[in-house]
PDB file of N, CA, C and O in Angstrom:
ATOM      1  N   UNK A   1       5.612  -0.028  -6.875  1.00  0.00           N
ATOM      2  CA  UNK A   1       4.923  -1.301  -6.843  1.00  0.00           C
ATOM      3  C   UNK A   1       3.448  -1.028  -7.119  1.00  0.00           C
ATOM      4  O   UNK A   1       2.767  -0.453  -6.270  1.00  0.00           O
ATOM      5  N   UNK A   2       2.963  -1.404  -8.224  1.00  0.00           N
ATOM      6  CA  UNK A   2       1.405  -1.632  -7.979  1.00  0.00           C
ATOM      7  C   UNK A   2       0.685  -3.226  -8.225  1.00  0.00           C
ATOM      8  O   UNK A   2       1.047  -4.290  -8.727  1.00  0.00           O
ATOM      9  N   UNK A   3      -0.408  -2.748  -7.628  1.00  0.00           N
ATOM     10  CA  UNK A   3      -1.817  -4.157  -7.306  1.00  0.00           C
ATOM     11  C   UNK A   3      -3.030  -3.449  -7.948  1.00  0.00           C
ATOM     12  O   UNK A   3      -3.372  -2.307  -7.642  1.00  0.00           O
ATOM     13  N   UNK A   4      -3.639  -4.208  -8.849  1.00  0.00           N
ATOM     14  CA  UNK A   4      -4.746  -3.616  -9.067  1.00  0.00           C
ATOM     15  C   UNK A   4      -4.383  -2.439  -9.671  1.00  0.00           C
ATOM     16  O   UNK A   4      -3.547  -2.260 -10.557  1.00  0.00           O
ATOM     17  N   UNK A   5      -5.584  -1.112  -8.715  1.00  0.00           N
ATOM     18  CA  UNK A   5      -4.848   0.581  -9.561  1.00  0.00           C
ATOM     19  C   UNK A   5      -4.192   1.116  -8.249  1.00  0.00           C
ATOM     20  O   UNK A   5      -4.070   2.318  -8.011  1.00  0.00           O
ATOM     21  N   UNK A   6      -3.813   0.195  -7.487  1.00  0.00           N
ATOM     22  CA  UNK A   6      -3.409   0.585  -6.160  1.00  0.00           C
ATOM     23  C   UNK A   6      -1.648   0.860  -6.344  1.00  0.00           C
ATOM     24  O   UNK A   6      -0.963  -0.016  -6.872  1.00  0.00           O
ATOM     25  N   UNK A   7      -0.936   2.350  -5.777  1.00  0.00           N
ATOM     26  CA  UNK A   7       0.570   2.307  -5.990  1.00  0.00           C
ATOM     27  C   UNK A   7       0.788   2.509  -4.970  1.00  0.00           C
ATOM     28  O   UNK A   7       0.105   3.169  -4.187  1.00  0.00           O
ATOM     29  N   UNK A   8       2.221   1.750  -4.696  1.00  0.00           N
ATOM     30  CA  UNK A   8       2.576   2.164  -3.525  1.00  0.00           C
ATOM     31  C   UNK A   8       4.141   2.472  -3.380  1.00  0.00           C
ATOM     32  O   UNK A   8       4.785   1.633  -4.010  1.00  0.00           O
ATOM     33  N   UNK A   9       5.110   3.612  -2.614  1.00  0.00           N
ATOM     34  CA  UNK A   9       6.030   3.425  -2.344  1.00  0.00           C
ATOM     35  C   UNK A   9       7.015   2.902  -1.113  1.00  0.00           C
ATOM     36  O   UNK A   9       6.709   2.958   0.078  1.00  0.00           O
ATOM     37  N   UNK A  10       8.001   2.489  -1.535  1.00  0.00           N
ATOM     38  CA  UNK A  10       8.764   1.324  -1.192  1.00  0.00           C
ATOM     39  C   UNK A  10      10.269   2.049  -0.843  1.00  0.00           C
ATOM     40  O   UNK A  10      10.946   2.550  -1.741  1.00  0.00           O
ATOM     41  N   UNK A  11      10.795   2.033   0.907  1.00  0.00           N
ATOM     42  CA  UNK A  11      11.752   1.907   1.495  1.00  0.00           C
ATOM     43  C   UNK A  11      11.818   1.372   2.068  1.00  0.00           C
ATOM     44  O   UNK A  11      10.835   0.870   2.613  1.00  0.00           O
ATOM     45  N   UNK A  12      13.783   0.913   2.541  1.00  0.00           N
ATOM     46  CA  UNK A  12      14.806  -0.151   3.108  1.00  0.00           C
ATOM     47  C   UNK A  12      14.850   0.505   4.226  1.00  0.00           C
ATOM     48  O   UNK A  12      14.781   1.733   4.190  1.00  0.00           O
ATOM     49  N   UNK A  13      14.992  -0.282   5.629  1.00  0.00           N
ATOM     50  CA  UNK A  13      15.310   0.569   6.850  1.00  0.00           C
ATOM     51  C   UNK A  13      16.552  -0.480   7.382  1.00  0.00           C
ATOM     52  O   UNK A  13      16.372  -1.448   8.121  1.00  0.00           O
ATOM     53  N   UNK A  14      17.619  -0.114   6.914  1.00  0.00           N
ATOM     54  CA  UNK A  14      18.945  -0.308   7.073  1.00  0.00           C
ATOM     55  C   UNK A  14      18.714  -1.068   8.542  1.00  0.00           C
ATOM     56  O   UNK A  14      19.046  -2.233   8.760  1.00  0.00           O
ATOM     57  N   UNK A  15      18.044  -0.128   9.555  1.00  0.00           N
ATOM     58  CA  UNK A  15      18.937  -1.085  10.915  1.00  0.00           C
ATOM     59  C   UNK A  15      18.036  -2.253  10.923  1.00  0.00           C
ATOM     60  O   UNK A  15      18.601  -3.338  11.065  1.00  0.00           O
ATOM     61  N   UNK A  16      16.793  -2.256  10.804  1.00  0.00           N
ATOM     62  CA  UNK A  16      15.438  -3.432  10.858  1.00  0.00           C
ATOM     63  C   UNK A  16      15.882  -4.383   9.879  1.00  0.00           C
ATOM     64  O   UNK A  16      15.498  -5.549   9.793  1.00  0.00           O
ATOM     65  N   UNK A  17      16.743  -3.784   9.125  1.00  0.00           N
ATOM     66  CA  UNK A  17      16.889  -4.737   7.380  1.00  0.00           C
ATOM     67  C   UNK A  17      15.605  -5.333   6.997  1.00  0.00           C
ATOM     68  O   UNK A  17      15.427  -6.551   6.981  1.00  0.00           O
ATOM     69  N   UNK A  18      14.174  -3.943   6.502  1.00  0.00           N
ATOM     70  CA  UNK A  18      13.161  -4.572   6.750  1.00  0.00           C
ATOM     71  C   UNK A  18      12.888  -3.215   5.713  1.00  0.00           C
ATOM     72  O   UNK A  18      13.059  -2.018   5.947  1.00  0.00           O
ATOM     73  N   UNK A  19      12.391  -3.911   4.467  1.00  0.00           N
ATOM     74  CA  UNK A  19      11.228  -3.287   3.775  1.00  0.00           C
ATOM     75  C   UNK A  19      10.191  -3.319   4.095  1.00  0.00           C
ATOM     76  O   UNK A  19       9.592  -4.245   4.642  1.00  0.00           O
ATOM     77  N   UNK A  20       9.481  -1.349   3.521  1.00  0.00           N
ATOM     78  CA  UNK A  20       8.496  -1.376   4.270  1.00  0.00           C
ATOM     79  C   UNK A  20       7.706  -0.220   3.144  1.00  0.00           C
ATOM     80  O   UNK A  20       8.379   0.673   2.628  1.00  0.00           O
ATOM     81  N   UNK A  21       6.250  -0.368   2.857  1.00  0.00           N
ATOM     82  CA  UNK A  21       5.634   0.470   1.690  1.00  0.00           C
ATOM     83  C   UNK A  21       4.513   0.952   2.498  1.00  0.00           C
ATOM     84  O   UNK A  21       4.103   0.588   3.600  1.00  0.00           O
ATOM     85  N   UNK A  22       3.998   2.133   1.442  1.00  0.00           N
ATOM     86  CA  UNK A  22       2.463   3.005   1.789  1.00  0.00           C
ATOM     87  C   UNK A  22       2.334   3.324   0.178  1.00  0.00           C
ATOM     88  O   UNK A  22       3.021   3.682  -0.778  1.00  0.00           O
ATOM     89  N   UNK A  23       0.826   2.905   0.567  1.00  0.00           N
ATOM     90  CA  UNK A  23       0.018   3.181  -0.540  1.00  0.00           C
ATOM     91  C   UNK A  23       0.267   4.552  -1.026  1.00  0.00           C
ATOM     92  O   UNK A  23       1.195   4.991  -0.347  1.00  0.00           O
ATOM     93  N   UNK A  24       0.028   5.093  -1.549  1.00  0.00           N
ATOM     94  CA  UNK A  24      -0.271   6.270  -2.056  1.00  0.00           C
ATOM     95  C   UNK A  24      -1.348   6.780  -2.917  1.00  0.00           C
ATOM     96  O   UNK A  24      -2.273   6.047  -3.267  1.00  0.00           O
ATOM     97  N   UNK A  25      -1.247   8.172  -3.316  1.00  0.00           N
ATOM     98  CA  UNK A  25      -2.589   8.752  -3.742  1.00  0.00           C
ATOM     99  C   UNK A  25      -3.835   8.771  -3.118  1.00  0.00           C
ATOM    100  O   UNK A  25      -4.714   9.482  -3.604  1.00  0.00           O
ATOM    101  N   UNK A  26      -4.092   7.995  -1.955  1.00  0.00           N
ATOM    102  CA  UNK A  26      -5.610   7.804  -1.600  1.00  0.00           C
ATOM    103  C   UNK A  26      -5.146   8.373  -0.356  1.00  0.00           C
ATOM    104  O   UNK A  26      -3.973   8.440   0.012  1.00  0.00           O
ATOM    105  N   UNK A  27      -6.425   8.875   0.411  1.00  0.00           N
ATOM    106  CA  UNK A  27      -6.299   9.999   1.515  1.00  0.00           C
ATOM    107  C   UNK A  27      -5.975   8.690   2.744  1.00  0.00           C
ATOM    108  O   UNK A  27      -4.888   8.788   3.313  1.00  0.00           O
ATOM    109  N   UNK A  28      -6.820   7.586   3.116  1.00  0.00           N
ATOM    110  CA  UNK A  28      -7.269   6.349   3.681  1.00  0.00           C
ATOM    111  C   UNK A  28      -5.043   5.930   4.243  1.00  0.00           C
ATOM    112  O   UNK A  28      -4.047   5.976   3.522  1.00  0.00           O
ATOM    113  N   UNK A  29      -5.146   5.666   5.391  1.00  0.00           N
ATOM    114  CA  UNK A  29      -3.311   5.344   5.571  1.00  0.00           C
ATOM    115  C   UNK A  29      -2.968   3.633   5.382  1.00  0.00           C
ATOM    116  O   UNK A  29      -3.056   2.847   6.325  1.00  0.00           O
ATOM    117  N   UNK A  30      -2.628   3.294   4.208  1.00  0.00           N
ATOM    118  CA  UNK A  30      -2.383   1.512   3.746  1.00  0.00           C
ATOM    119  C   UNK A  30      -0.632   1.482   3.811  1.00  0.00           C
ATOM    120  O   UNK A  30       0.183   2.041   3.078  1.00  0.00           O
ATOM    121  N   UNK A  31      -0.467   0.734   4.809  1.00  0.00           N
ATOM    122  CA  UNK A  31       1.054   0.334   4.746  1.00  0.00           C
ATOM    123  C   UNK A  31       1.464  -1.346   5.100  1.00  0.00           C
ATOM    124  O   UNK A  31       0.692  -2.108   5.683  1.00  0.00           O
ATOM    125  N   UNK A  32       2.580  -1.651   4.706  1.00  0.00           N
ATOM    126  CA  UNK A  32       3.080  -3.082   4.739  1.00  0.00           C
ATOM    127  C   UNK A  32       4.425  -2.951   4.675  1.00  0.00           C
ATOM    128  O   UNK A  32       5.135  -2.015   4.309  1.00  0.00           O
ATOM    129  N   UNK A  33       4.810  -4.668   5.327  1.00  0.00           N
ATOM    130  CA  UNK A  33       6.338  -4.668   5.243  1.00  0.00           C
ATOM    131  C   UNK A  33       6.581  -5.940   5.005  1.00  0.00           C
ATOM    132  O   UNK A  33       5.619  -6.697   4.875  1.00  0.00           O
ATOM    133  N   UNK A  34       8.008  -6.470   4.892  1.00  0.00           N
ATOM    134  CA  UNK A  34       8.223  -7.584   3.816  1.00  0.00           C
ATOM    135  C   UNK A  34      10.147  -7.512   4.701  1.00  0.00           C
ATOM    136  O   UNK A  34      10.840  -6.544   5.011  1.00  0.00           O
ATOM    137  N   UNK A  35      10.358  -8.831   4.811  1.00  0.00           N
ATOM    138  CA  UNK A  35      11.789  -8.977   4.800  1.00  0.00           C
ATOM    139  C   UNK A  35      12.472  -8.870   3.250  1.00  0.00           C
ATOM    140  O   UNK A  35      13.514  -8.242   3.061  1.00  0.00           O
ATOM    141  N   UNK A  36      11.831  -9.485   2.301  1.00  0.00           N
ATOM    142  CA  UNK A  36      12.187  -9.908   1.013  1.00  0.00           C
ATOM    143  C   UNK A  36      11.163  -9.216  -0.133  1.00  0.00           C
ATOM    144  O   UNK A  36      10.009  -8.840   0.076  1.00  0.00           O
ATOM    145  N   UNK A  37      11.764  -9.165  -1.156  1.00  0.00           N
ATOM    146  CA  UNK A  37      10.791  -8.427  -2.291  1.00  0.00           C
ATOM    147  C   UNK A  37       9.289  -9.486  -2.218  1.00  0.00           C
ATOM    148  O   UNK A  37       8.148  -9.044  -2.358  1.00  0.00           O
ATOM    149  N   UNK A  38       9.671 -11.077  -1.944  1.00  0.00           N
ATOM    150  CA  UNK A  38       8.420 -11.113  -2.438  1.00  0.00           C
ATOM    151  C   UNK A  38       7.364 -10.978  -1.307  1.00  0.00           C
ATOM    152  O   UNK A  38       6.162 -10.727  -1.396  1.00  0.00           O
ATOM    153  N   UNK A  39       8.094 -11.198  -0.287  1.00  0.00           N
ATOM    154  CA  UNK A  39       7.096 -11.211   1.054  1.00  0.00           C
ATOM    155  C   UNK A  39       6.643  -9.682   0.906  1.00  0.00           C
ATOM    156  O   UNK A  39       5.487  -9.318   1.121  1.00  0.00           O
ATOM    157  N   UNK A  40       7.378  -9.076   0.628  1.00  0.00           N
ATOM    158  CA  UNK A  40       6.951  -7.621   0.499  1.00  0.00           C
ATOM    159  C   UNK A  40       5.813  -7.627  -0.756  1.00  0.00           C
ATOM    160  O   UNK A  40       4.700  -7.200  -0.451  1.00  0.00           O
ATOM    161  N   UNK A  41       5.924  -7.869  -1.495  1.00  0.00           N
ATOM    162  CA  UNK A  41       4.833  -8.046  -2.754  1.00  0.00           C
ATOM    163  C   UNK A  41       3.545  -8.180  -2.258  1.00  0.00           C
ATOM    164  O   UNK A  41       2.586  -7.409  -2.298  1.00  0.00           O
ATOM    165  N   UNK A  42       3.781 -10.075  -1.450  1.00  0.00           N
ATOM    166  CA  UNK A  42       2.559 -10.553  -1.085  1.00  0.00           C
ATOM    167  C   UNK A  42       2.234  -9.810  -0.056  1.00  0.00           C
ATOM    168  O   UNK A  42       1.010  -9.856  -0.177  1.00  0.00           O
ATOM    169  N   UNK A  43       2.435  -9.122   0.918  1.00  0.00           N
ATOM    170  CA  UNK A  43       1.692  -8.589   1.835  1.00  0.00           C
ATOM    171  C   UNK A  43       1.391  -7.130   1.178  1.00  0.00           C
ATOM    172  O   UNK A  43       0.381  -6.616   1.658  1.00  0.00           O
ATOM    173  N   UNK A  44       1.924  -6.500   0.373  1.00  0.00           N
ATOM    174  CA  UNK A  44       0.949  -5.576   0.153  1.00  0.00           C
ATOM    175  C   UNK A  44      -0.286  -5.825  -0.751  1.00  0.00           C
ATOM    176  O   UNK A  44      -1.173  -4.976  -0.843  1.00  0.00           O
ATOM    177  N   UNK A  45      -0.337  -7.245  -1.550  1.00  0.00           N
ATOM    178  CA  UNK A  45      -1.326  -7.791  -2.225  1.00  0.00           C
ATOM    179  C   UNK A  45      -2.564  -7.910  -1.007  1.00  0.00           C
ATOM    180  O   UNK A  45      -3.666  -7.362  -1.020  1.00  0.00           O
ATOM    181  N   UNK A  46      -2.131  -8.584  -0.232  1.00  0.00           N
ATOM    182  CA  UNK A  46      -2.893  -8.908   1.261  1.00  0.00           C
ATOM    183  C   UNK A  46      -3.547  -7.784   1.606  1.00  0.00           C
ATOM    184  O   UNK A  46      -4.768  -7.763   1.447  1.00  0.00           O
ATOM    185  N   UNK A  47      -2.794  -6.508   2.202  1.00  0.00           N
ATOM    186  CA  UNK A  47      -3.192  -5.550   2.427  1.00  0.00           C
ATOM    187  C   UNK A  47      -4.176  -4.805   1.710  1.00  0.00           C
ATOM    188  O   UNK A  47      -4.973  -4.037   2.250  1.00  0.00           O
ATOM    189  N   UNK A  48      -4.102  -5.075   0.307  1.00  0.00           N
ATOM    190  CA  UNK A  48      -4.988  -4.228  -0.629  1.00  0.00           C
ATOM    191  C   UNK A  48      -6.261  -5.040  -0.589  1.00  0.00           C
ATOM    192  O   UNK A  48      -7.210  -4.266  -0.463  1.00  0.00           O
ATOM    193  N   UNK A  49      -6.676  -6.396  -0.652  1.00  0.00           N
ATOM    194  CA  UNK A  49      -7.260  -7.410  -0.181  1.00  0.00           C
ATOM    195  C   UNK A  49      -8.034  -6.946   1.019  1.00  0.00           C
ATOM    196  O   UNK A  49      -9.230  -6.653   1.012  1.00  0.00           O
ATOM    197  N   UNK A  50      -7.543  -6.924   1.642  1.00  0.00           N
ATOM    198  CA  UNK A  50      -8.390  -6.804   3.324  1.00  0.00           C
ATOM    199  C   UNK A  50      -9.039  -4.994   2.993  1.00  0.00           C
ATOM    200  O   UNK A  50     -10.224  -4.668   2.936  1.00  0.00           O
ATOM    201  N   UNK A  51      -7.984  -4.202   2.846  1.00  0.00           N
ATOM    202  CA  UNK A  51      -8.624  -2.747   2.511  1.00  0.00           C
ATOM    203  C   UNK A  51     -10.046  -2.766   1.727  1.00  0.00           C
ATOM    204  O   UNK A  51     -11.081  -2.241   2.138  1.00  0.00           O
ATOM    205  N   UNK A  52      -9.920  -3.309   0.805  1.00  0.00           N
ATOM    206  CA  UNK A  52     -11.371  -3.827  -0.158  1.00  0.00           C
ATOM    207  C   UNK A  52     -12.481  -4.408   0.800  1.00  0.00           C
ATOM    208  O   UNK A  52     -13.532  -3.843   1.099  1.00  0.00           O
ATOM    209  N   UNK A  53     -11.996  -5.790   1.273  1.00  0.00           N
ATOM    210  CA  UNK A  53     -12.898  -6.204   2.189  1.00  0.00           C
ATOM    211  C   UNK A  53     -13.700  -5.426   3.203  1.00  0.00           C
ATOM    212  O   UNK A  53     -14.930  -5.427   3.174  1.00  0.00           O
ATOM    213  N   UNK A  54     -13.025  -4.787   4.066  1.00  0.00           N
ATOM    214  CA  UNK A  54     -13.044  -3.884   4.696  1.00  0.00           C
ATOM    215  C   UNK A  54     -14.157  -2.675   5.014  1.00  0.00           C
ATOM    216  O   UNK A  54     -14.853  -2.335   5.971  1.00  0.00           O
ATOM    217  N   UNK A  55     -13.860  -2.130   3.341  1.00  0.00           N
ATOM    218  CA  UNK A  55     -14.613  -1.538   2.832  1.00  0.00           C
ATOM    219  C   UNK A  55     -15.862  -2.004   2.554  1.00  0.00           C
ATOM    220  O   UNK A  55     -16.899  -1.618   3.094  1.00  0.00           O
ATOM    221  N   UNK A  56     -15.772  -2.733   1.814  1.00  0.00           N
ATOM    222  CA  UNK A  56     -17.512  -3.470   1.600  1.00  0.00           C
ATOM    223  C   UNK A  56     -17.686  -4.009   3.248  1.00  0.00           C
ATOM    224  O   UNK A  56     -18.590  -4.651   2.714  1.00  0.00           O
ATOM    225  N   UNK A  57     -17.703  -4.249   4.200  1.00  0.00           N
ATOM    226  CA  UNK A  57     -18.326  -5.043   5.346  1.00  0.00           C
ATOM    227  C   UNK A  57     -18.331  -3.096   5.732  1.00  0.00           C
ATOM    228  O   UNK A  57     -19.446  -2.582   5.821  1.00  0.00           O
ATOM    229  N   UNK A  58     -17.772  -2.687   5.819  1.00  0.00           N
ATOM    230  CA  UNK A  58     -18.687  -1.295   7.047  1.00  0.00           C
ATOM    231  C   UNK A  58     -19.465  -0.112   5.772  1.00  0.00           C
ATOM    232  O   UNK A  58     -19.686   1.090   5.922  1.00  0.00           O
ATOM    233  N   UNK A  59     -19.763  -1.056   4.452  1.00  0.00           N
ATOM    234  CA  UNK A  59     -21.040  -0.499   3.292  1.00  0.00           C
ATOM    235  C   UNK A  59     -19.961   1.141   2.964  1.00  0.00           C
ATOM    236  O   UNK A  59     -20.584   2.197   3.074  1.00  0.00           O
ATOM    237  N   UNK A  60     -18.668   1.216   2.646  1.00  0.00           N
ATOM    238  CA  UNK A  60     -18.107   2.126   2.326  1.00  0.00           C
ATOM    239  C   UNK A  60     -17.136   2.026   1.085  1.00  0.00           C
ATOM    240  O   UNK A  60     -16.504   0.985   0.904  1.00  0.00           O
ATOM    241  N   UNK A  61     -17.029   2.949   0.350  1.00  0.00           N
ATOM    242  CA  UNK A  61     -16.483   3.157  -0.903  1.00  0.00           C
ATOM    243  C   UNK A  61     -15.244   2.886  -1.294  1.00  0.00           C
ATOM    244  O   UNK A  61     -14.775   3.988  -1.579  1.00  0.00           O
ATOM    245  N   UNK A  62     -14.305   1.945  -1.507  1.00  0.00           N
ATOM    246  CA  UNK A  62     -13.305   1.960  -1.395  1.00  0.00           C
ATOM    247  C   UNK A  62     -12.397   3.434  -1.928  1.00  0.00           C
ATOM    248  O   UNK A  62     -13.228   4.229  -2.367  1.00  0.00           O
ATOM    249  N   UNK A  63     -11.232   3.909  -1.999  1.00  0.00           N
ATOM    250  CA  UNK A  63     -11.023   4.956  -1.989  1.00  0.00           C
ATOM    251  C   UNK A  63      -9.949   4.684  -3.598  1.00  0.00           C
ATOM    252  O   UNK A  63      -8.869   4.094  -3.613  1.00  0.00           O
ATOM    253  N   UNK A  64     -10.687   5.340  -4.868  1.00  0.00           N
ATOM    254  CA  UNK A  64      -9.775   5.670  -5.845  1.00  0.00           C
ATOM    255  C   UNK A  64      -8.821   6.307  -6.364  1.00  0.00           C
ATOM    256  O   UNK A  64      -9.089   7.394  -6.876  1.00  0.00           O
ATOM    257  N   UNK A  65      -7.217   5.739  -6.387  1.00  0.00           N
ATOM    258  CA  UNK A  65      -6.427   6.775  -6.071  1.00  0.00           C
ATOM    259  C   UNK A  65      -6.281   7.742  -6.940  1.00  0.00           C
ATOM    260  O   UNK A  65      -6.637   7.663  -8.116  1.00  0.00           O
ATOM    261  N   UNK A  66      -5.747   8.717  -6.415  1.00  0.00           N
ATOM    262  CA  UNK A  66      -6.227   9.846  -7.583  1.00  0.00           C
ATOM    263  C   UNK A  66      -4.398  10.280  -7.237  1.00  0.00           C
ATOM    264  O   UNK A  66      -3.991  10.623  -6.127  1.00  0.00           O
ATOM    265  N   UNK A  67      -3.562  10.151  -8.441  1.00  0.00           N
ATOM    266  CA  UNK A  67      -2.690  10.978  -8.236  1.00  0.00           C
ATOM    267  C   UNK A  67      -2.177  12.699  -8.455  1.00  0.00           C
ATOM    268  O   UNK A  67      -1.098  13.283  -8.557  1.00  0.00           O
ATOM    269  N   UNK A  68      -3.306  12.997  -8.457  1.00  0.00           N
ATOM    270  CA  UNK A  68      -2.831  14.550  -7.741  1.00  0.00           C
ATOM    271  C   UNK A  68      -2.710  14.689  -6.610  1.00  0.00           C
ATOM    272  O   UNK A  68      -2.373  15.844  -6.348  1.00  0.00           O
ATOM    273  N   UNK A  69      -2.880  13.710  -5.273  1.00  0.00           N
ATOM    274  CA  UNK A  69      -2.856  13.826  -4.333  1.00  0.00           C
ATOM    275  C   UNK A  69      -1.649  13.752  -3.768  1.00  0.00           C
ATOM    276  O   UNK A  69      -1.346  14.618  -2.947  1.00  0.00           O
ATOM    277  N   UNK A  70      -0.875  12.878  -4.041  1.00  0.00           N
ATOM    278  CA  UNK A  70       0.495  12.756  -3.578  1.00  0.00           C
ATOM    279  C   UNK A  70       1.597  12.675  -4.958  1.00  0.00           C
ATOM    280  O   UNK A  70       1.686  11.845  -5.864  1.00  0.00           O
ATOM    281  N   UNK A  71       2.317  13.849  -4.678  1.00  0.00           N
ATOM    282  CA  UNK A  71       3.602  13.506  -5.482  1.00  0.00           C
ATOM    283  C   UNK A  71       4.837  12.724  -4.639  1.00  0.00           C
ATOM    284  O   UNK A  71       4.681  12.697  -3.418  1.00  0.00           O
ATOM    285  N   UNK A  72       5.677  12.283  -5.014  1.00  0.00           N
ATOM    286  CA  UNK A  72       6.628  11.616  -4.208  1.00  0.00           C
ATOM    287  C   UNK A  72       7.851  12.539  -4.512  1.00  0.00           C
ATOM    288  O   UNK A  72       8.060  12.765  -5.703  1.00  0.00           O
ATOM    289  N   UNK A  73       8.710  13.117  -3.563  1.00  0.00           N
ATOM    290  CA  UNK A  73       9.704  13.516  -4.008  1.00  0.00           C
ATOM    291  C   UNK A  73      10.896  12.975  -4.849  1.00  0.00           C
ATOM    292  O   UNK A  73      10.965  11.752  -4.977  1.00  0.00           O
ATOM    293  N   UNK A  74      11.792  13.716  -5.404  1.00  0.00           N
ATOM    294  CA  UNK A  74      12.704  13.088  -6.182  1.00  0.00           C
ATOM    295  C   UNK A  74      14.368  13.558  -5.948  1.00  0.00           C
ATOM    296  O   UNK A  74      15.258  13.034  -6.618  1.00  0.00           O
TER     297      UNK A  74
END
């Protein structure tokens, strides 16, 4: 899933029946969850939203993901 240059990966937790994502590449910990793809969409839109905000109100850099940082297994 990405927002912006923001990626994130995306698992099902069978007993919660509750999708649930983390950002990736950036050191900073961004996660969200969603019953449904889109609730899942919009709240990690949200999330990336407020992370930004966030950032500018305590005068700090938001964090550019850099993927050498995280590979995802396969």
């Amino acid at each position: 899933m990405k927002y912006k240059e923001y990626k994130a990966i995306i698992e099902y937790d069978e007993d919660d029946r509750l999708f649930f994502g983390r950002v990736i590449n950036i050191r900073d910990i961004i996660v969200f969850d969603g019953l449904s793809v889109d609730e899942l969409e919009q709240a990690f839109q949200k999330v990336i939203e407020q992370y930004l905000a966030d950032c500018q109100s305590f005068h700090k850099a938001p964090e550019i993901p850099n993927s050498n940082l995280f590979k995802p297994r396969r």
